[in-house]
mmCIF file of the C-alpha atoms, coordinates in Angstrom:
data_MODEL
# 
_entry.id   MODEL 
# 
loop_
_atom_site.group_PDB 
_atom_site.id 
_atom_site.type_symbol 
_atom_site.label_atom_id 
_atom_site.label_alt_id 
_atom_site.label_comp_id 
_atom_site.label_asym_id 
_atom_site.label_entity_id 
_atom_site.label_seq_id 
_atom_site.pdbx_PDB_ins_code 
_atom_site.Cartn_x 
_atom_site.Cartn_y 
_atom_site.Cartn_z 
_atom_site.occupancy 
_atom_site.B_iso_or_equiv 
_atom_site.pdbx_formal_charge 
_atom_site.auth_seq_id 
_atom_site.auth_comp_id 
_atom_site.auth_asym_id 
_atom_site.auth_atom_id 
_atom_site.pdbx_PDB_model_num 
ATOM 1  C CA . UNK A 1 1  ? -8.679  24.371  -1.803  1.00 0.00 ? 1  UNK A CA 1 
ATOM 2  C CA . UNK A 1 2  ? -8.801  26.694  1.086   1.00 0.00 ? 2  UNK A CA 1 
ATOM 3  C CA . UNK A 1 3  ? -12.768 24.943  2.402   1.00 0.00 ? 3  UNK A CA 1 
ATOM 4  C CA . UNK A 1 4  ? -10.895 21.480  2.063   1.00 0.00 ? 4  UNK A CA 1 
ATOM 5  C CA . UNK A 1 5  ? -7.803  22.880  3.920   1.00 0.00 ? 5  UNK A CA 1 
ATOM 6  C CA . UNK A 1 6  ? -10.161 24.067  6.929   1.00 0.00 ? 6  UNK A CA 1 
ATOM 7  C CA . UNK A 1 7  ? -12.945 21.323  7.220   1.00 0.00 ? 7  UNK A CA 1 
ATOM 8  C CA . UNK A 1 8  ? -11.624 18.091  4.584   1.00 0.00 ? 8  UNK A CA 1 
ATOM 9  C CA . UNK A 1 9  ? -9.487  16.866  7.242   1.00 0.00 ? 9  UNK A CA 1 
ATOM 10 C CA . UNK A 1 10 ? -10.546 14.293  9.881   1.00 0.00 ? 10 UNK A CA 1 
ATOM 11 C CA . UNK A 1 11 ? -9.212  13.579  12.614  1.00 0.00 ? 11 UNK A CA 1 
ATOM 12 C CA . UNK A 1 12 ? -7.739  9.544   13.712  1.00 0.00 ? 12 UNK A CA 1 
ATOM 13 C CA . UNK A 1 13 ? -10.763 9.033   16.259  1.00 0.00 ? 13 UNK A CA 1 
ATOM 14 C CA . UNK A 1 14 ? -13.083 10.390  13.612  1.00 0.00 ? 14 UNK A CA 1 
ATOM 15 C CA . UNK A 1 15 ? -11.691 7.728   11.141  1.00 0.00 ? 15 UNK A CA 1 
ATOM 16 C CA . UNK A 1 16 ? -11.772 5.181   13.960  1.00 0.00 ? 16 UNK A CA 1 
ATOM 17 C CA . UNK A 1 17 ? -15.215 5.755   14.721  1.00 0.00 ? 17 UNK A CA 1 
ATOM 18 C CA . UNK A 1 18 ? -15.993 5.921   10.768  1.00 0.00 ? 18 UNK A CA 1 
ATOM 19 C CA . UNK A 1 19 ? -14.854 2.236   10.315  1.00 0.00 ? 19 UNK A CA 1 
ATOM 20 C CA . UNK A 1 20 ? -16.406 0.698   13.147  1.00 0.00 ? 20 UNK A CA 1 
ATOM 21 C CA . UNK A 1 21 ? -19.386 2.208   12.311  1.00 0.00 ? 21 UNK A CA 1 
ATOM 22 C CA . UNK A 1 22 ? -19.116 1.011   8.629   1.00 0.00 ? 22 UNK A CA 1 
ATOM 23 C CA . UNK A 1 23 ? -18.427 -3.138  10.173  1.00 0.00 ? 23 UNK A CA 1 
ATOM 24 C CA . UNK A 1 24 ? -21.519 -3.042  11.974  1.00 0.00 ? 24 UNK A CA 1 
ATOM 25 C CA . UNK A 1 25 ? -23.293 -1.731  9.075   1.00 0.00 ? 25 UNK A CA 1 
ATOM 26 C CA . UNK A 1 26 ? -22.117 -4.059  7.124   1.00 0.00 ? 26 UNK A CA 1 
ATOM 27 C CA . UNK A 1 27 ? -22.587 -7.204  9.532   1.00 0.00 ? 27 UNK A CA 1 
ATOM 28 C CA . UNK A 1 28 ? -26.314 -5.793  9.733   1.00 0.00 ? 28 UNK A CA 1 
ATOM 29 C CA . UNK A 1 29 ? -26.643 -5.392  5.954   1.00 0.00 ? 29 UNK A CA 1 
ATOM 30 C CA . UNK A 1 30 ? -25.107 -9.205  5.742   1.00 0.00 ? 30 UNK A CA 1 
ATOM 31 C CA . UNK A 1 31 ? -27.525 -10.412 8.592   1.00 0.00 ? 31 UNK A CA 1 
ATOM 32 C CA . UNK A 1 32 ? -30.493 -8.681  7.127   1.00 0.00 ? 32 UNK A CA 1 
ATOM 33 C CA . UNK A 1 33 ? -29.828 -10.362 3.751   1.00 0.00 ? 33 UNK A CA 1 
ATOM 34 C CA . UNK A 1 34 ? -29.735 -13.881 5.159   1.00 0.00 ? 34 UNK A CA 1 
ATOM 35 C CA . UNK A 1 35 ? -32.869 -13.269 7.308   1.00 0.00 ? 35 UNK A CA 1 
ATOM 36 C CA . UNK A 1 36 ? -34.634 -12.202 3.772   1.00 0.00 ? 36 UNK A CA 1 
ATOM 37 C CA . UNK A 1 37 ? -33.245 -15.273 2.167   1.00 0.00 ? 37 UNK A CA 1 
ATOM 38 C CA . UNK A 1 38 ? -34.840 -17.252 5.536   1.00 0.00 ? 38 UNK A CA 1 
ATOM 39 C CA . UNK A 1 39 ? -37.956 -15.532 5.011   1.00 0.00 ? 39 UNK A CA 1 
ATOM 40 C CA . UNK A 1 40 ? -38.236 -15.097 0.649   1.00 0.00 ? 40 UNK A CA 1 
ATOM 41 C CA . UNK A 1 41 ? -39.412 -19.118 0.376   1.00 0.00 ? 41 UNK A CA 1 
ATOM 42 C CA . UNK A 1 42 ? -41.829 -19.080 2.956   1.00 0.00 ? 42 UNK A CA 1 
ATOM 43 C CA . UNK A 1 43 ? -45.524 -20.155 1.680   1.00 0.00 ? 43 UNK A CA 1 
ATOM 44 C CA . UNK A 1 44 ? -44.413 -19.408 -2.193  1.00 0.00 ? 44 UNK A CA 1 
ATOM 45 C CA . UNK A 1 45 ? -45.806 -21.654 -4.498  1.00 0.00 ? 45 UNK A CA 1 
ATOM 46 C CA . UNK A 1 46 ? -44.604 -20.414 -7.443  1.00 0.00 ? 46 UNK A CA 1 
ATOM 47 C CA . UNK A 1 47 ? -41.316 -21.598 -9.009  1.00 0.00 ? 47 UNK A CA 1 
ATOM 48 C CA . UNK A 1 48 ? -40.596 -18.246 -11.019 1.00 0.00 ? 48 UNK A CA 1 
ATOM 49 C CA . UNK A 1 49 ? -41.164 -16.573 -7.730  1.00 0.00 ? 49 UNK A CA 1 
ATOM 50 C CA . UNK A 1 50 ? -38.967 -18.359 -5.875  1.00 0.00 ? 50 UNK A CA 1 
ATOM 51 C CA . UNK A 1 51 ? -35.853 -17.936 -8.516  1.00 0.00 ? 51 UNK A CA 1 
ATOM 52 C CA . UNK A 1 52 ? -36.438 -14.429 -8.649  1.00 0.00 ? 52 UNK A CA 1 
ATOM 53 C CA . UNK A 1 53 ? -36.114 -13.418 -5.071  1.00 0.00 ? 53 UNK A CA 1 
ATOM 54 C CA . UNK A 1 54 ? -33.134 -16.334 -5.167  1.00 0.00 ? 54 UNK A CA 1 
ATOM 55 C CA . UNK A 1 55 ? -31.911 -14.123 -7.865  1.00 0.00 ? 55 UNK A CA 1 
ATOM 56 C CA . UNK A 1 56 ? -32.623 -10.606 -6.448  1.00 0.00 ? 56 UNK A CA 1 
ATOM 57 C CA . UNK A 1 57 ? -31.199 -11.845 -3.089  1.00 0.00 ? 57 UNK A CA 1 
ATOM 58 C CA . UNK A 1 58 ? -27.684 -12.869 -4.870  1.00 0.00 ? 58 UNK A CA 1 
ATOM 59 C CA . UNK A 1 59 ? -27.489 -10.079 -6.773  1.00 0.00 ? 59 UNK A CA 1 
ATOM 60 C CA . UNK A 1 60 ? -27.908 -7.894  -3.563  1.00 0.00 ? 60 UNK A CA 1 
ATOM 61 C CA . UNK A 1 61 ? -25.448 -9.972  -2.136  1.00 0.00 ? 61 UNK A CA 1 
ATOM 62 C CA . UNK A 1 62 ? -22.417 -10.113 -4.393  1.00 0.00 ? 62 UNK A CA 1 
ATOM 63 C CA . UNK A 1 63 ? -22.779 -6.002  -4.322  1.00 0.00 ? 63 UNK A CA 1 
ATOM 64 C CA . UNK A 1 64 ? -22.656 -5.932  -0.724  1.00 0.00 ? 64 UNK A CA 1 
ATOM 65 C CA . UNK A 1 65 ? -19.324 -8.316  -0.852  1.00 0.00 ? 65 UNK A CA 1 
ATOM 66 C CA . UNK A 1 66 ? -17.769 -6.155  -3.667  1.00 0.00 ? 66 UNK A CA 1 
ATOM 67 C CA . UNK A 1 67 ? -18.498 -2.921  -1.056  1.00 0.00 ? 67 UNK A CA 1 
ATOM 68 C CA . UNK A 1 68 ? -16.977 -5.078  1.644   1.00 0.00 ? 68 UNK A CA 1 
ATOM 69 C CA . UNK A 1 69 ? -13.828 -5.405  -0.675  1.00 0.00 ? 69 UNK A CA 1 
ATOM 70 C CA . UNK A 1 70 ? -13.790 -1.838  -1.941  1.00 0.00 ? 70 UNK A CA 1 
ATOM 71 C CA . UNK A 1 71 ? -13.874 -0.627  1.844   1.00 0.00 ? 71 UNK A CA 1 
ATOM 72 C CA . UNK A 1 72 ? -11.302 -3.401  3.156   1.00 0.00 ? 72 UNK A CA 1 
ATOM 73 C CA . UNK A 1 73 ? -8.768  -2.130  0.240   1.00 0.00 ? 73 UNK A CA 1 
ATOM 74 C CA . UNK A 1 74 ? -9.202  1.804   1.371   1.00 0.00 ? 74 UNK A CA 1 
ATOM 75 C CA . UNK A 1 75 ? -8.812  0.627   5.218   1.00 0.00 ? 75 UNK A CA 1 
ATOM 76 C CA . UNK A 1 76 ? -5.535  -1.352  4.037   1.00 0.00 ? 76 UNK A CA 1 
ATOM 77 C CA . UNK A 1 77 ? -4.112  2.105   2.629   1.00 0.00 ? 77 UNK A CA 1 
ATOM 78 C CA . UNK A 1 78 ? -4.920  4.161   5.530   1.00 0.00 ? 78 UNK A CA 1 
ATOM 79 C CA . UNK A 1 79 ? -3.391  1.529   7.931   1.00 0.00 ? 79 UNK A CA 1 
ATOM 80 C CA . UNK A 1 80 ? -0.033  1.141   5.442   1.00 0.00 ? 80 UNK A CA 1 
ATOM 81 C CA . UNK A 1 81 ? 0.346   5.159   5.471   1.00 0.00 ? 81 UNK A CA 1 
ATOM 82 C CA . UNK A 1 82 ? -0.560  5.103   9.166   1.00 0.00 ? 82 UNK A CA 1 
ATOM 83 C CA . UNK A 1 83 ? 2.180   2.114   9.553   1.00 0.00 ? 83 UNK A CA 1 
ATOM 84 C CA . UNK A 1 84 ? 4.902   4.337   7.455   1.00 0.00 ? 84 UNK A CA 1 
ATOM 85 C CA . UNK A 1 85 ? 4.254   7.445   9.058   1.00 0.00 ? 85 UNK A CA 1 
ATOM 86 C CA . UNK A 1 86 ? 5.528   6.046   12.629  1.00 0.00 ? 86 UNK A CA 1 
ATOM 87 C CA . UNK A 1 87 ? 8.547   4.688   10.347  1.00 0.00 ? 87 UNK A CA 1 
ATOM 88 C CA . UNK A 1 88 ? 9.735   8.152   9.494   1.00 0.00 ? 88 UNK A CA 1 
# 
């Protein structure tokens, strides 16, 4: 408890910077996907070949949305206690 006490707490700008950094990764992660979905059906002949990146490329998708979700929900907290704290 006494190592958390010292170096487990951040700072506001540290959290700032934390969540813009974490939009742009995730605007690049989303822009990276859609250029490999561009990119996946290019000269493929193959059917099966084409599902499966189709299918790769969804599921790689749908976890990046549920980590956009899971992050949105843990910036709503800090901004409610940050909102509650000026309250008091």
């Amino acid at each position: 408890s006494h190592i958390m006490s010292e170096y487990g707490r951040m700072t506001d700008t540290e959290r700032d910077q934390i969540d813009q950094d974490a939009q742009v990764f995730m605007r690049t992660c989303a822009d990276a996907i859609h250029q490999l979905r561009t990119e996946a059906h290019k000269d493929v002949q193959s059917t099966q070949v084409k599902e499966h990146r189709t299918a790769v490329l969804d599921f790689i998708e749908d976890y990046l949305k549920r980590v956009c979700k899971l992050y949105s929900e843990q910036r709503a907290i800090r901004v409610k206690r940050v909102i509650d704290k000026k309250r008091l």
